[in-house]
C-alpha positions as CSV (number, residue, x, y, z in Angstrom):
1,X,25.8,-7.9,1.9
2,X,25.1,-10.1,-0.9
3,X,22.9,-12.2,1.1
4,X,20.7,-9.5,1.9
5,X,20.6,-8.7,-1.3
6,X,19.7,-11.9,-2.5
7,X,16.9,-11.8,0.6
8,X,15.4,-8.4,-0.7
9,X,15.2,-9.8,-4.5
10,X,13.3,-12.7,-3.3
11,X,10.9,-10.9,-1.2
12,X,10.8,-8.5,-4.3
13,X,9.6,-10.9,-6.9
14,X,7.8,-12.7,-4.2
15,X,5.8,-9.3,-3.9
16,X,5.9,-8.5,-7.3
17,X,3.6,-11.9,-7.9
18,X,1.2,-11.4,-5.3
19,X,0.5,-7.4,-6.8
20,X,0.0,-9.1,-10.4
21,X,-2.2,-11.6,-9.0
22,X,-4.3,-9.4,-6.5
23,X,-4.3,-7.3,-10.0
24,X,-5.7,-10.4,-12.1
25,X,-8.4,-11.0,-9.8
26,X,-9.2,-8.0,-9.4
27,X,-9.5,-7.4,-13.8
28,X,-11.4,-10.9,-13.8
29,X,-14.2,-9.9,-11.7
30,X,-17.4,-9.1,-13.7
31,X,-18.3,-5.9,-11.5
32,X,-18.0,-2.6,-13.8
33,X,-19.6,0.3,-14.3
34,X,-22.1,-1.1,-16.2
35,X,-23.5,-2.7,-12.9
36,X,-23.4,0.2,-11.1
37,X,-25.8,2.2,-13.5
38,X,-28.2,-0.9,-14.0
39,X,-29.0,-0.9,-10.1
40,X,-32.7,-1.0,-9.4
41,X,-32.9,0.0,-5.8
42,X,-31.8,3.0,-4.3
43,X,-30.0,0.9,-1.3
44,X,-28.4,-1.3,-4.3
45,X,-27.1,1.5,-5.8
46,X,-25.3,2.9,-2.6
47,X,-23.7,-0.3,-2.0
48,X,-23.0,-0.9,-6.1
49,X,-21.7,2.6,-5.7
50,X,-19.2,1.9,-2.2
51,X,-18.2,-1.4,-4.0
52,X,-17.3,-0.2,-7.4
53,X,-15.5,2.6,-5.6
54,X,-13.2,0.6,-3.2
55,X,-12.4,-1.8,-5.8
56,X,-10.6,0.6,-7.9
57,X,-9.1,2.5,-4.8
58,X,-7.5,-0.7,-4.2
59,X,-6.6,-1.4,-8.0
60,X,-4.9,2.1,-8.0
61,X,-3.3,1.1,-4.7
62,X,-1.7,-2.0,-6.5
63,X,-0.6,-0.6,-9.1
64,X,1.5,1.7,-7.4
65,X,2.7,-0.8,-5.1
66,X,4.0,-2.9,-8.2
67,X,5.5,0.2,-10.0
68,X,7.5,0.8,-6.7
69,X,8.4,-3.1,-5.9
70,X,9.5,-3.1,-10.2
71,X,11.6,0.3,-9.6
72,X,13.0,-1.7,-6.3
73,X,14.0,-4.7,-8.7
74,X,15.7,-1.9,-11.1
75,X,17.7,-0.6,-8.4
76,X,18.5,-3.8,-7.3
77,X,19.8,-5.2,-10.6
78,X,21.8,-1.3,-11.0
79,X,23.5,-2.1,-7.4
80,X,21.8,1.2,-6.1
81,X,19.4,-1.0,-4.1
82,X,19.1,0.4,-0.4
83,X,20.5,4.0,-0.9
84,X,18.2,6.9,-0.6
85,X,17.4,8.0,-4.0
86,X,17.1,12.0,-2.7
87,X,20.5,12.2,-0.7
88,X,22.3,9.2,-1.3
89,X,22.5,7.7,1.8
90,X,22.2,3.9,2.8
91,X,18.3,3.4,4.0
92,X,18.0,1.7,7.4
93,X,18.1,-2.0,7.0
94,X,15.2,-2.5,9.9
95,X,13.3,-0.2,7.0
96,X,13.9,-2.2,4.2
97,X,12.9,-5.2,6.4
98,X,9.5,-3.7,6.5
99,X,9.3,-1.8,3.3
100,X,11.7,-3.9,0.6
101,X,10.6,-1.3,-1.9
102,X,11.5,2.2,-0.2
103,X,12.8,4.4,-2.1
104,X,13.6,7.2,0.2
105,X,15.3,6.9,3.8
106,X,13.1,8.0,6.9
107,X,14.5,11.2,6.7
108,X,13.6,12.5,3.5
109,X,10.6,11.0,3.1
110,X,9.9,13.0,6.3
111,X,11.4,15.9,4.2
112,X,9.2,15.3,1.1
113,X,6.0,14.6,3.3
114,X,5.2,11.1,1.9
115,X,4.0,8.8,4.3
116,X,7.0,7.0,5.7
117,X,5.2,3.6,5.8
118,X,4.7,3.1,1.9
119,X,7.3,5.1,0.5
């Protein structure tokens, strides 16, 4: 077992990087607003618009994906890792393999209608 759990930390923190970095770049790039409002053309505008838009549907996206990877790590560290934090019970191992950071087992995410794929 404590391999596994050594396997599910690294792929944590391995995960946990990428999120900050995909975060980074995404904070670096010069696109705001700003640009969005400054657009001359109405065609401009629409693609600004869809742009500006995805960009922060995938910044939001991130940030919940690091929030549940660091809350993974917690559990991890508080040797809770792997249990279902609704009923208790240990979540699937094939799960975990897919989705380190799952909180719930198939079950009650099922239960709590969360999609079972990124919770």
């Amino acid at each position: 077992m404590a391999n596994s759990m050594d396997f599910f930390k690294n792929r944590l923190v391995k995960e946990q990087k990428l999120i900050k970095e995909r975060l980074h770049s995404l904070e670096k790039e010069p696109f705001t607003s700003e640009d969005v409002i400054e657009a001359n053309s109405a065609t401009t505008d629409s693609w600004q618009a869809t742009l500006y838009s995805l960009k922060e549907a995938i910044k939001v996206k991130s940030v919940r994906l690091l929030n549940d990877t660091e809350q993974a790590l917690l559990r991890l560290e508080r040797g809770n890792y792997g249990r279902c934090e609704r009923c208790g019970k240990e979540i699937d191992q094939a799960r975990l393999q897919i989705l380190p950071s799952a909180s719930f087992c198939i079950a009650c995410t099922e239960d709590v209608n969360e999609d079972p794929i990124t919770t």
